[in-house]
Residue frames as qw, qx, qy, qz and C-alpha x, y, z in Angstrom:
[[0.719, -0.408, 0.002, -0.563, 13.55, -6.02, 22.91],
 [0.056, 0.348, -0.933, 0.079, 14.44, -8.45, 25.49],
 [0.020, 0.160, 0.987, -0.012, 11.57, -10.10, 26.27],
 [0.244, -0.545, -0.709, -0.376, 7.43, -10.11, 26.22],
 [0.214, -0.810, -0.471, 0.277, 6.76, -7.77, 29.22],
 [0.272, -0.390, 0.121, 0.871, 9.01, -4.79, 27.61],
 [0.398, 0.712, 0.551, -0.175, 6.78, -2.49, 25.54],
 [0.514, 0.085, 0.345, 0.781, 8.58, -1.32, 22.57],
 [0.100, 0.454, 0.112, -0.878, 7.84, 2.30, 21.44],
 [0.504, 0.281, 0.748, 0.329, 5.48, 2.56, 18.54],
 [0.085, 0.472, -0.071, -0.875, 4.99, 5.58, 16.38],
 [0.499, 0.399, 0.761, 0.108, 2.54, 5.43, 14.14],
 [0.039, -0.226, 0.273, 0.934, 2.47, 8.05, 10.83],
 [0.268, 0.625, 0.645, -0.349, -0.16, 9.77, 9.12],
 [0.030, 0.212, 0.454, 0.865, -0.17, 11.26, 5.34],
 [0.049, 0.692, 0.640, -0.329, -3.19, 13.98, 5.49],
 [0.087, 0.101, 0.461, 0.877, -4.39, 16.11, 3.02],
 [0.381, 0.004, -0.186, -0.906, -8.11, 17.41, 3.66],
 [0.448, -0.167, -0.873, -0.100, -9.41, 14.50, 5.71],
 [0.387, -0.321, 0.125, -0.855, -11.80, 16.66, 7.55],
 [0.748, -0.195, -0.351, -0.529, -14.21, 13.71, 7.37],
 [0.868, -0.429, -0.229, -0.101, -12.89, 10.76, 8.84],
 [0.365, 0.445, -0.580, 0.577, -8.81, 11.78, 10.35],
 [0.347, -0.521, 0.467, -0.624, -10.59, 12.25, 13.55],
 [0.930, 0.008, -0.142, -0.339, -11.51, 8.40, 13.37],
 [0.688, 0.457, -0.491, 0.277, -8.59, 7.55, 12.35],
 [0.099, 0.470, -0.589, 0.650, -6.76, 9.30, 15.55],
 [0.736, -0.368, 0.066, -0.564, -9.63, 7.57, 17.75],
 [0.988, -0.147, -0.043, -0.001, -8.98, 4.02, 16.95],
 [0.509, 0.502, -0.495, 0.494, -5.12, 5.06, 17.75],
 [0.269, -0.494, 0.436, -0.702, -5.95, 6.19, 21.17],
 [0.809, -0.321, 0.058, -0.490, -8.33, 3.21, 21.55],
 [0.761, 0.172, -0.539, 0.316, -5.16, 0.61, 21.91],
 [0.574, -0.793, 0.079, -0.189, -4.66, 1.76, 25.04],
 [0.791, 0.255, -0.156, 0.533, -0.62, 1.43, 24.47],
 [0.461, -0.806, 0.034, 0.369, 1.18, 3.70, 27.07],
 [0.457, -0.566, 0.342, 0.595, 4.43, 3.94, 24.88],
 [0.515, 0.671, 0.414, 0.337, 3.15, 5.26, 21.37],
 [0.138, 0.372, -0.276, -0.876, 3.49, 8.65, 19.34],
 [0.544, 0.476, 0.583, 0.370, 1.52, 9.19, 16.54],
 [0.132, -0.362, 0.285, 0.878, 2.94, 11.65, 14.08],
 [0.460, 0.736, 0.488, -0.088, 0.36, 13.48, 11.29],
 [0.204, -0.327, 0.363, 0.848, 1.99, 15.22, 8.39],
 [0.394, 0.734, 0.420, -0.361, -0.41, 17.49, 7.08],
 [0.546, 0.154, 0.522, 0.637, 0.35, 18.56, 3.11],
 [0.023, 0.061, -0.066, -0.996, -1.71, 21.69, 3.77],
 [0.005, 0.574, 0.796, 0.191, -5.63, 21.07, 4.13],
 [0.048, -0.174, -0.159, -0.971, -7.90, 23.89, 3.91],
 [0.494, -0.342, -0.623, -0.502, -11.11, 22.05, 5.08],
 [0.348, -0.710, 0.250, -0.558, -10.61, 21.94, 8.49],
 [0.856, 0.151, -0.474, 0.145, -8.62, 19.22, 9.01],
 [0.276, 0.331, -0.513, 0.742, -6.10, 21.48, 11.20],
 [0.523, -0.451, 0.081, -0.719, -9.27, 22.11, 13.68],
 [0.940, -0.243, -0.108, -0.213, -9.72, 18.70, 14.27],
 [0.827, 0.054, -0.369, 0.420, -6.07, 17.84, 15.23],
 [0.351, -0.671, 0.136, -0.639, -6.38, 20.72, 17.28],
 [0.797, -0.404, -0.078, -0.442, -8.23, 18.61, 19.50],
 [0.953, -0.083, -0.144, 0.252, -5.51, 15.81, 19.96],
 [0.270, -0.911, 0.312, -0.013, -2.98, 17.38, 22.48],
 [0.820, -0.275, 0.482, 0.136, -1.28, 14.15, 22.23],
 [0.708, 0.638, 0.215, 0.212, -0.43, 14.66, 17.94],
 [0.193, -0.632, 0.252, 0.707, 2.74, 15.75, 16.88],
 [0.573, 0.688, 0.441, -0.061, 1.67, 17.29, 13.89],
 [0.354, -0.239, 0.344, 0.836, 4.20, 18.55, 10.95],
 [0.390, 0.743, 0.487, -0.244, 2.77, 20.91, 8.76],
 [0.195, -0.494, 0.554, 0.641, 3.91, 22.15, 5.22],
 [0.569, 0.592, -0.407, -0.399, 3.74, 21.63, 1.32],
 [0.483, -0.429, 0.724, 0.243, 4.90, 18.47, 0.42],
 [0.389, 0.354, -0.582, -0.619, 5.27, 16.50, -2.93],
 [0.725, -0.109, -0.573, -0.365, 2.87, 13.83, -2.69],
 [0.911, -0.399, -0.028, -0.104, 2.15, 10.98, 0.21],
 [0.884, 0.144, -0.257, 0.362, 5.56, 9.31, -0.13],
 [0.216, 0.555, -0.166, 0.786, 7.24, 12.58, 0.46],
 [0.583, -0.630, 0.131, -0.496, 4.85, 13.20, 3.81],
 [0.873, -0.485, 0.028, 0.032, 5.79, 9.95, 5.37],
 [0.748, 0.238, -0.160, 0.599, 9.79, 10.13, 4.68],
 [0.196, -0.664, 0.149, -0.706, 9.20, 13.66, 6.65],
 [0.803, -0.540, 0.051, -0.246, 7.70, 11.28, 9.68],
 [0.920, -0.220, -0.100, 0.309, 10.33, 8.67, 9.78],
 [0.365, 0.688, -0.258, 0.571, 12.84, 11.55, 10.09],
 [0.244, -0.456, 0.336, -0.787, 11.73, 12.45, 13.20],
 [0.889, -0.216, -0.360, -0.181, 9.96, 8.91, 14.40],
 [0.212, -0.474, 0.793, -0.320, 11.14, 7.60, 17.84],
 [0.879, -0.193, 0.281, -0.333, 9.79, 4.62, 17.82],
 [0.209, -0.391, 0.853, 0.275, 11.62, 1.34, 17.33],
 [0.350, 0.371, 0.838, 0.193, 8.28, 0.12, 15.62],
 [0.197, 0.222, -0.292, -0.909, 6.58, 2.00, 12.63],
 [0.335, 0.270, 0.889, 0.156, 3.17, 1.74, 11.50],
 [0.041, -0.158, 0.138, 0.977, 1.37, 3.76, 9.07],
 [0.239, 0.589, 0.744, -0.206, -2.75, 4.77, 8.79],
 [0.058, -0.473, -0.549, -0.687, -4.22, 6.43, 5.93],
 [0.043, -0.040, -0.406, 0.912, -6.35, 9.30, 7.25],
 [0.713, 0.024, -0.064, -0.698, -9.73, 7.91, 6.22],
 [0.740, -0.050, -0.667, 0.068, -8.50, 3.67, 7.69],
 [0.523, -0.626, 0.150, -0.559, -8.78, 3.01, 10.78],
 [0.023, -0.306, 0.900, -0.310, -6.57, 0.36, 13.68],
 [0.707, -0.341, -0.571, -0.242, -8.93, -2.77, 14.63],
 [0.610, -0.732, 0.198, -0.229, -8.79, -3.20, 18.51],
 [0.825, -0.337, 0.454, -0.004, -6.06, -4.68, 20.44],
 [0.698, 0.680, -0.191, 0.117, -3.23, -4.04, 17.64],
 [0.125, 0.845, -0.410, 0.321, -0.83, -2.76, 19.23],
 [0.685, -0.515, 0.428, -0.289, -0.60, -5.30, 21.68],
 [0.925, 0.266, 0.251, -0.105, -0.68, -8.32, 19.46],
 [0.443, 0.786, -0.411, 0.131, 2.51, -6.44, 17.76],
 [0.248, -0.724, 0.570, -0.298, 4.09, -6.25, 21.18],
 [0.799, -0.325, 0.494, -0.109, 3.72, -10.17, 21.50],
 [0.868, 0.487, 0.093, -0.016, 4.28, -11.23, 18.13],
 [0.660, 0.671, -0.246, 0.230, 7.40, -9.42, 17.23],
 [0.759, -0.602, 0.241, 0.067, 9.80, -10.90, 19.85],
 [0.877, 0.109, 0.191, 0.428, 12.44, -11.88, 17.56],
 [0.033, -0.771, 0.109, 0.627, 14.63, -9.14, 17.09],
 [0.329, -0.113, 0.729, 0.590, 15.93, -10.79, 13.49],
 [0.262, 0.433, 0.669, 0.544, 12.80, -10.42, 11.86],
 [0.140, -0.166, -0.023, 0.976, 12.43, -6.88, 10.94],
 [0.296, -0.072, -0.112, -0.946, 8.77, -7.01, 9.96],
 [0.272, 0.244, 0.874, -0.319, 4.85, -8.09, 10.91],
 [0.220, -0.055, -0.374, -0.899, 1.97, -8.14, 8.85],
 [0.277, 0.311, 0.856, -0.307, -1.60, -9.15, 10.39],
 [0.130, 0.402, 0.898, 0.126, -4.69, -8.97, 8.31],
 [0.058, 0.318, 0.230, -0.918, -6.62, -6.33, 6.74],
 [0.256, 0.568, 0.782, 0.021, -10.12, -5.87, 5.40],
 [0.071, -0.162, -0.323, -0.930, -11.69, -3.04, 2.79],
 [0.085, 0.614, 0.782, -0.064, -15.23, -1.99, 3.80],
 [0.072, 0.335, 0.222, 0.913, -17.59, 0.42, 2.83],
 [0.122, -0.672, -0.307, -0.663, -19.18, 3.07, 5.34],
 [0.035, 0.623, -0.454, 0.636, -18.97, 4.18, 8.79],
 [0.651, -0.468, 0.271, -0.532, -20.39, 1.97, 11.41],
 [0.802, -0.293, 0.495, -0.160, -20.41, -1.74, 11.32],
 [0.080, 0.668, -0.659, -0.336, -17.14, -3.27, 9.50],
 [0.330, 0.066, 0.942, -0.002, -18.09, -6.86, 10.14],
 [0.380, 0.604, 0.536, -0.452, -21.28, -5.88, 8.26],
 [0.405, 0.853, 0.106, -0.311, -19.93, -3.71, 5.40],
 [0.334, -0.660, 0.581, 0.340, -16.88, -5.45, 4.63],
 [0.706, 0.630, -0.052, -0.320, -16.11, -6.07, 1.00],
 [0.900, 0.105, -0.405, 0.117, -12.87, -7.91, 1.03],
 [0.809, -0.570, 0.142, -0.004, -10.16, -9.39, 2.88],
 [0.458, 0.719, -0.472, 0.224, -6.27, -9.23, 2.72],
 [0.816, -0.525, 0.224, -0.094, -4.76, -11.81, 4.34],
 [0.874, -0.211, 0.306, 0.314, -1.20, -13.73, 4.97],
 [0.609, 0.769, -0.039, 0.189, 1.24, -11.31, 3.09],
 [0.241, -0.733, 0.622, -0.132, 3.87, -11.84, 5.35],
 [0.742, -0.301, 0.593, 0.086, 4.28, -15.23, 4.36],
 [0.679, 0.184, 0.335, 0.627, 4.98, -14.80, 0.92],
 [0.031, -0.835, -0.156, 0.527, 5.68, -10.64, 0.06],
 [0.081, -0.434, 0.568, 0.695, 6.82, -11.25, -2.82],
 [0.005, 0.487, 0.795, 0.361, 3.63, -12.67, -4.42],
 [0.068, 0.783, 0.560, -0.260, 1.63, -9.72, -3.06],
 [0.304, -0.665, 0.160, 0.664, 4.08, -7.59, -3.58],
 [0.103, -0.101, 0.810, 0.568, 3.95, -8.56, -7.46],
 [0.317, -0.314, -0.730, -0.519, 0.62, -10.31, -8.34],
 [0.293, -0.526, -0.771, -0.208, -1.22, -9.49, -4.95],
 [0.122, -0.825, 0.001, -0.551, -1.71, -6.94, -2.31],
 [0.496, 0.172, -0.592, 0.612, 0.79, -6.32, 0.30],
 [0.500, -0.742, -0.383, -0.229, -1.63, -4.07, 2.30],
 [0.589, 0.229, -0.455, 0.627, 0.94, -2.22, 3.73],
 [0.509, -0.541, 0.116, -0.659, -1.38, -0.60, 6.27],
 [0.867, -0.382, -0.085, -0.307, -1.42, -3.96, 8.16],
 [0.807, 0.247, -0.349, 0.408, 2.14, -4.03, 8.57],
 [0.317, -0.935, 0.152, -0.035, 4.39, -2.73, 11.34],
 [0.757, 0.517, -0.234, 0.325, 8.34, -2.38, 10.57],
 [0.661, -0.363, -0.039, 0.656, 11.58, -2.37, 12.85],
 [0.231, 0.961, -0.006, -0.152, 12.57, 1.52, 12.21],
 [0.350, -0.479, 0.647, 0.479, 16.35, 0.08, 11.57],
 [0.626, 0.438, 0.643, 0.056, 14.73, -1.23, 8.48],
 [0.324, 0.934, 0.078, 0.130, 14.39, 1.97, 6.51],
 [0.240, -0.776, 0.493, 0.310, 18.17, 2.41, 7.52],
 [0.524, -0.134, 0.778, 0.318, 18.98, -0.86, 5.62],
 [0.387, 0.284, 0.702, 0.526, 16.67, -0.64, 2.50],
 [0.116, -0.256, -0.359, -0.890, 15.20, 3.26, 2.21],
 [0.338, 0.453, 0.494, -0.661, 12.43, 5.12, 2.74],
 [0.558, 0.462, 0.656, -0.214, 9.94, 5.97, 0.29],
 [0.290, 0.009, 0.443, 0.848, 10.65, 6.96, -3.59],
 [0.215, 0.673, 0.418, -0.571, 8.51, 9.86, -3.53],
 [0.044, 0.136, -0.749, -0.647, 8.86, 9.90, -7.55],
 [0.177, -0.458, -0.839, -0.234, 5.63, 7.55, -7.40],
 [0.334, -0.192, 0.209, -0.899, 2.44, 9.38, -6.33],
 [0.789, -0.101, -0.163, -0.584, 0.36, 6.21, -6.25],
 [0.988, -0.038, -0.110, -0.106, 2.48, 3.07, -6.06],
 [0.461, 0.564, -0.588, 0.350, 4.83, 3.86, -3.98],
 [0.599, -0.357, 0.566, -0.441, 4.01, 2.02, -1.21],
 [0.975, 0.200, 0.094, -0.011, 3.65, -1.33, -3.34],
 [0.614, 0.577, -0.420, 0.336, 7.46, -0.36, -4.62],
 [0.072, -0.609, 0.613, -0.498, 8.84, -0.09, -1.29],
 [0.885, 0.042, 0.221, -0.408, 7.02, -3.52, -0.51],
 [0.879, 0.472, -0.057, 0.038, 8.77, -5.15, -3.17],
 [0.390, 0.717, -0.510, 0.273, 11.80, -3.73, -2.42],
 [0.562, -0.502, 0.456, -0.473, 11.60, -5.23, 0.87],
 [0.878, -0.222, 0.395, -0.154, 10.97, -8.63, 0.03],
 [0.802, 0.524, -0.215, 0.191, 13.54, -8.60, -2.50],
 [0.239, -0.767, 0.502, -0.321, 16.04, -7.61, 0.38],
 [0.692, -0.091, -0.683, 0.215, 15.67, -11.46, 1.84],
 [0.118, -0.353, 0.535, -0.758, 15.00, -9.40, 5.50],
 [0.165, -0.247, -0.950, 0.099, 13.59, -12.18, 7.29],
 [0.373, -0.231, -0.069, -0.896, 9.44, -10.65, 7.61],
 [0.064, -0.173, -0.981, 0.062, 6.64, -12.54, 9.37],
 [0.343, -0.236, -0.689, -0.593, 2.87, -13.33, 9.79],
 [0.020, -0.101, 0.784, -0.613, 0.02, -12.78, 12.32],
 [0.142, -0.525, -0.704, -0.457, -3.17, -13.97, 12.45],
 [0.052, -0.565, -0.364, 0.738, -4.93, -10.59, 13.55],
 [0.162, 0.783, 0.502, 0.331, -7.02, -8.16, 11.90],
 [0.448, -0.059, -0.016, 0.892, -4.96, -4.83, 11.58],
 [0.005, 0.113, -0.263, -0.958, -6.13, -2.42, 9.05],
 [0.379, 0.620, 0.687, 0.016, -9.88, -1.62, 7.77],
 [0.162, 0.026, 0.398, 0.903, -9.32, 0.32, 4.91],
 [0.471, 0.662, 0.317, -0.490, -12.76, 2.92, 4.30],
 [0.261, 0.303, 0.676, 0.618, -13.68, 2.27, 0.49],
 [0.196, 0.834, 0.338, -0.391, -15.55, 5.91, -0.62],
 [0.459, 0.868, 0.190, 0.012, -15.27, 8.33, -3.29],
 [0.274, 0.928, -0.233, 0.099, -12.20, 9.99, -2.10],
 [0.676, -0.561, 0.451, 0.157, -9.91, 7.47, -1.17],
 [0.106, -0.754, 0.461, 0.454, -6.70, 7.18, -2.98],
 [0.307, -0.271, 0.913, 0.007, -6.53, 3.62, -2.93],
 [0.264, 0.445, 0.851, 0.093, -10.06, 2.18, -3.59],
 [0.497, 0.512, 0.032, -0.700, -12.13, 5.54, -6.01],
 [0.564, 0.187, 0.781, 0.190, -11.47, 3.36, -8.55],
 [0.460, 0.819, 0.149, -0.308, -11.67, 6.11, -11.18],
 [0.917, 0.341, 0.127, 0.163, -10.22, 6.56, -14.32],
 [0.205, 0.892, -0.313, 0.256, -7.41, 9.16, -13.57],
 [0.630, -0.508, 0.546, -0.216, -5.84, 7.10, -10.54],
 [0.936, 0.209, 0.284, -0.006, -6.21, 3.88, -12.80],
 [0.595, 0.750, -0.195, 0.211, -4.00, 5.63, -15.50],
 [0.029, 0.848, -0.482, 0.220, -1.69, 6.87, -13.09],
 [0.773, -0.449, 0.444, -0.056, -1.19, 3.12, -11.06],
 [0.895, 0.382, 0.150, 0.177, -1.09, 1.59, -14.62],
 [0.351, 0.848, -0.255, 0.305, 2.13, 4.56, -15.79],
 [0.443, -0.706, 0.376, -0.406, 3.66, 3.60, -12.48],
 [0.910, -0.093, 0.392, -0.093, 3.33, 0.12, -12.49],
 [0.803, 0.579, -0.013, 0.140, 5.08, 0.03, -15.95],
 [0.070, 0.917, -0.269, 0.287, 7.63, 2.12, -14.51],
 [0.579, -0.492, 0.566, -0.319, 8.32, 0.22, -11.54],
 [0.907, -0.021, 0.367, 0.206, 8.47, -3.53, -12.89],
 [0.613, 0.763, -0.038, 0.203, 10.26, -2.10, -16.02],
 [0.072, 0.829, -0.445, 0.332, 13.19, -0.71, -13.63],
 [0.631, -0.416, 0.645, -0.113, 13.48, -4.01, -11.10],
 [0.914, 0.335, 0.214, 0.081, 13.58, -6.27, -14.52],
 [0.450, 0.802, -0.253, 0.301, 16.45, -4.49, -15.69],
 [0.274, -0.809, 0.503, -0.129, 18.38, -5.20, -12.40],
 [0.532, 0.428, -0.730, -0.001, 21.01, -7.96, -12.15],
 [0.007, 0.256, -0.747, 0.613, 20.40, -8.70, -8.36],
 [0.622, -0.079, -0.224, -0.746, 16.82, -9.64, -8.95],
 [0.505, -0.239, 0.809, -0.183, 16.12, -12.48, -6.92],
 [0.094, -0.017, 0.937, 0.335, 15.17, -15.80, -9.49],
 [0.037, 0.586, 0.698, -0.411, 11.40, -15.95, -7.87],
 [0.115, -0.531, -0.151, 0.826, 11.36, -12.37, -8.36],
 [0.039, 0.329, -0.551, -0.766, 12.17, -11.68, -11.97],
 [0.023, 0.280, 0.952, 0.119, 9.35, -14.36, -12.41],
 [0.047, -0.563, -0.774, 0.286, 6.67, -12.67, -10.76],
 [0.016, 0.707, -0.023, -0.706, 7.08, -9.29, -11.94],
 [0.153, -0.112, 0.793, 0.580, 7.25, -10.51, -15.13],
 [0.109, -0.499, -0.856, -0.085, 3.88, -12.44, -14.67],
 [0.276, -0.564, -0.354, 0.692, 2.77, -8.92, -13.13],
 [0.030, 0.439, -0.295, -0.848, 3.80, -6.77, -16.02],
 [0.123, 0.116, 0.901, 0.400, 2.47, -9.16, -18.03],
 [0.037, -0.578, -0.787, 0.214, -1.28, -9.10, -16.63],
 [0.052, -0.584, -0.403, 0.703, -1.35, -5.87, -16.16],
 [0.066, 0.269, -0.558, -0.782, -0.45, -4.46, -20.18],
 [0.157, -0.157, -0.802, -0.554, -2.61, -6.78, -21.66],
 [0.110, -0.716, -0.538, 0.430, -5.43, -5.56, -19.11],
 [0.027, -0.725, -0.310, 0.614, -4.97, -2.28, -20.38],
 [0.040, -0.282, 0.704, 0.651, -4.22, -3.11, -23.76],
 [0.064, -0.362, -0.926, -0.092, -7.36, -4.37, -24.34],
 [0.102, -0.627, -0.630, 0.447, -9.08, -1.74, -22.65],
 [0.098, -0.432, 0.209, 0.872, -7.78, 0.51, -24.70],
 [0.144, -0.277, -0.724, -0.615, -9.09, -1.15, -28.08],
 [0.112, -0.488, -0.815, 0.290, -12.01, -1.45, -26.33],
 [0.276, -0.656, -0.098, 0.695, -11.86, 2.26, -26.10],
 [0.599, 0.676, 0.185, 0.388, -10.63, 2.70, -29.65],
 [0.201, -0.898, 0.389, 0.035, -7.79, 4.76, -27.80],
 [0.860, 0.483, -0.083, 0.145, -5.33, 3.55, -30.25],
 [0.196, 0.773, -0.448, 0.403, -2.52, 6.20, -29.07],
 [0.448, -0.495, 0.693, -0.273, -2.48, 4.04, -25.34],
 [0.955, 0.105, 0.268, -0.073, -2.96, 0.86, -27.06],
 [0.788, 0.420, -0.326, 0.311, 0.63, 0.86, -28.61],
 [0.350, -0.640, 0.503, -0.463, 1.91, 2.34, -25.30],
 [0.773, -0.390, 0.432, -0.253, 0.89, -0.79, -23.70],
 [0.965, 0.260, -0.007, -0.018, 1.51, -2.88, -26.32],
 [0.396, 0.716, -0.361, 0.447, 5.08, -1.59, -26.61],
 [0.295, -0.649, 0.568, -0.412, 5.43, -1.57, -23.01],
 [0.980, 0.067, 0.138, -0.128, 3.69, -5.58, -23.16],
 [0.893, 0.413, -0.096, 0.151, 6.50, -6.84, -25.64],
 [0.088, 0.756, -0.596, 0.254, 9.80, -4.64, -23.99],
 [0.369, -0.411, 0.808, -0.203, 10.07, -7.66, -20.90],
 [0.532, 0.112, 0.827, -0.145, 8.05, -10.42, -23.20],
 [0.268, 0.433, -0.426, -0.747, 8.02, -11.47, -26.40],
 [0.103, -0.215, -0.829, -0.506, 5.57, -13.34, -26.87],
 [0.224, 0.189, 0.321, -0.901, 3.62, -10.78, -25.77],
 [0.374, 0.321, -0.276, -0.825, 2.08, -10.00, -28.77],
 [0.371, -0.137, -0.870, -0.295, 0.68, -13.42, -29.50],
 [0.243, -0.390, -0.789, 0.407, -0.90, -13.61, -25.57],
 [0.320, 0.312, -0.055, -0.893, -2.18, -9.58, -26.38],
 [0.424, 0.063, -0.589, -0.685, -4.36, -11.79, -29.71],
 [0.399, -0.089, -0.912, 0.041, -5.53, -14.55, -27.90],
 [0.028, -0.432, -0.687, 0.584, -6.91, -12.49, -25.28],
 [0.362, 0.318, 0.237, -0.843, -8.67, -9.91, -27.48],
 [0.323, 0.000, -0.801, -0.503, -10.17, -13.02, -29.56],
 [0.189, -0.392, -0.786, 0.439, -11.69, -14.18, -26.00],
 [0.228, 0.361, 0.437, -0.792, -12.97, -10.88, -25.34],
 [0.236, 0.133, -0.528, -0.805, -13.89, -10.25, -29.16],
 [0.300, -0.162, -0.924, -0.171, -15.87, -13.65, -28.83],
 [0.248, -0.323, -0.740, 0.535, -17.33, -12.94, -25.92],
 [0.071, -0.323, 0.133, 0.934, -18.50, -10.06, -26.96],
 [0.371, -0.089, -0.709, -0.593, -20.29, -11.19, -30.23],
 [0.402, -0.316, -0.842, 0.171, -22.23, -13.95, -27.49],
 [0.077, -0.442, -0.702, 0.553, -23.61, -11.13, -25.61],
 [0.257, 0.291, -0.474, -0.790, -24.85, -9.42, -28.86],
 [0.351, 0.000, -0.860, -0.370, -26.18, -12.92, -29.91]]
C-alpha cells in the first residue's frame, strides 16, 4: 500500500458447517462495510440443513464446497485461493461490528507490520450486543504472546497481510479445536512486528452450538488434549523465544492442575494421572503446586459443608 486513499483488497473467509441459523448474519454484517474492494470466500464442509439455500442468495459468495477435515482444514482451502492482500476470518454464527473494514484500511499503513487486531466482545442472543454482551477481549496486539499463552488472542478480531501465511504457515489442521490459538502463538513467536487498534471488530454469538463458547464437556476434553499437545511440542523447541518458554509454561501449568483437580473431583482417577503426568513432564514441582491446590479446594469444600 502506498498510502491512506488506496483501498487494499480484503477477503474475508468463512468455515461453515450447518449454520442455517445465523451464516446469513454473518454474510450481512460483511456486506454492511460498504468496502468496494472485498471477496468473501465460504467453505462449506457439507451442511445438510440448508445452509447451501441461504448462500444461494449471496451472488456476491464464492463458495467452495466439499468434505473437509475439520475448520483448520476449511480455511487453508480459502487462503489457497484468497486474493486479497488482507485476510480476515468470521465464524459463521459472529458477526463484523460496523465500519471495520475501513478502520483496517487506515490503521494498517505500515507495510512492515504484518498484522492488526481491534477489539472483540462475546454476547449472548440476536439483537442488541451493547445490551447482551458478556465479555470483552481487548489489546492482544500489544502483547500476543500473553494471549496467545495465558489469554485470548481472539483471532476473529484480527486481520493479517496474506504474505504472512507465506512466512509462518497456514493452519495445522491436526488440531480440531485449538488450532487457531496455535497458529496465534506461532505468530508471535515469529517476532513479525503485529499491532493494535482501538475498534470493536468481532462479536462472537455465545449459544449452544458454538464451537468456541458451548462450554460442554466433550469440547472441554478435547481443548484440554490439545492444549497439552500444543505447549508440550513448543517447550521442547530450542528457538523458543525466553518470554515464551515462560508463559507456556505458566499456561501448561494452570491448565493441568485445573483439570487435575477436576478430575479428583470427579473420582476419574484414569484422567487424573494423565494430567498429573502431563503437570510434572515441563514442571517439577508440579506435584507439590497439584497438593496445595487440592488442600485449598479440599478446605474449601469442608467450609461449605460446615
Amino acid at each position: 500500500m502506498k498510502g491512506q486513499n488506496t483501498r487494499p483488497r480484503i477477503s474475508v473467509i468463512t468455515p461453515c458447517l450447518n449454520g442455517v441459523r445465523y451464516v446469513g448474519e454473518a454474510i450481512e454484517s460483511v456486506l454492511k462495510q460498504d468496502y468496494p474492494n472485498m471477496e468473501h470466500i465460504v467453505v462449506d464442509g457439507g451442511s445438510t440443513d440448508g445452509t447451501l439455500e441461504v448462500l444461494s442468495r449471496y451472488h456476491h459468495l464464492s463458495v467452495l464446497k466439499g468434505p473437509d477435515r475439520g475448520v483448520y482444514d476449511a480455511l487453508n482451502k480459502a487462503l489457497a485461493v484468497a486474493k486479497g492482500e488482507l485476510i480476515g476470518i468470521l465464524n459463521s454464527d459472529d458477526r463484523y461490528a460496523d465500519g471495520v473494514f475501513a478502520a483496517v484500511r487506515n490503521h494498517l499503513t505500515d507495510e512492515k507490520v504484518m498484522a492488526l487486531a481491534g477489539t472483540a466482545v462475546s454476547f449472548r442472543g440476536s439483537a442488541n450486543v451493547s445490551q447482551d454482551e458478556v465479555d470483552r477481549f481487548a489489546d492482544a496486539g500489544r502483547d500476543l504472546l500473553y494471549h496467545s499463552t495465558l489469554g485470548n488472542p481472539a483471532i476473529n478480531a484480527w486481520f493479517f497481510r496474506a504474505g504472512l501465511f507465506s512466512q509462518i504457515g497456514g493452519f495445522d489442521p491436526t488440531y480440531k479445536v485449538a488450532g487457531d490459538r496455535e497458529f496465534m502463538l506461532r505468530l508471535a513467536c515469529s517476532g513479525l512486528p503485529c499491532a493494535q487498534m482501538p475498534k470493536l471488530v468481532c462479536q462472537y454469538r455465545i449459544h449452544p452450538g458454538s464451537m468456541t463458547f458451548a462450554g460442554n464437556e466433550e469440547i472441554g476434553e478435547t481443548v484440554a488434549r490439545e492444549h497439552n499437545k500444543m505447549t508440550h511440542d513448543y517447550l521442547r523447541r530450542d528457538d523458543l523465544p525466553k518470554r515464551g518458554r515462560y508463559l507456556i509454561r505458566q499456561a501448561r501449568t494452570r491448565d493441568t492442575l485445573r483439570l487435575a483437580i477436576r478430575s479428583a473431583q470427579q473420582h476419574d482417577w484414569r484422567r487424573l494421572i494423565v494430567y498429573c503426568a502431563a503437570g510434572t513432564r515441563h514442571d517439577l514441582i508440579w506435584p507439590l503446586r497439584f497438593a496445595k491446590r487440592a488442600i485449598a479446594a479440599l478446605s474449601s469444600g469442608l467450609k461449605a459443608i460446615n
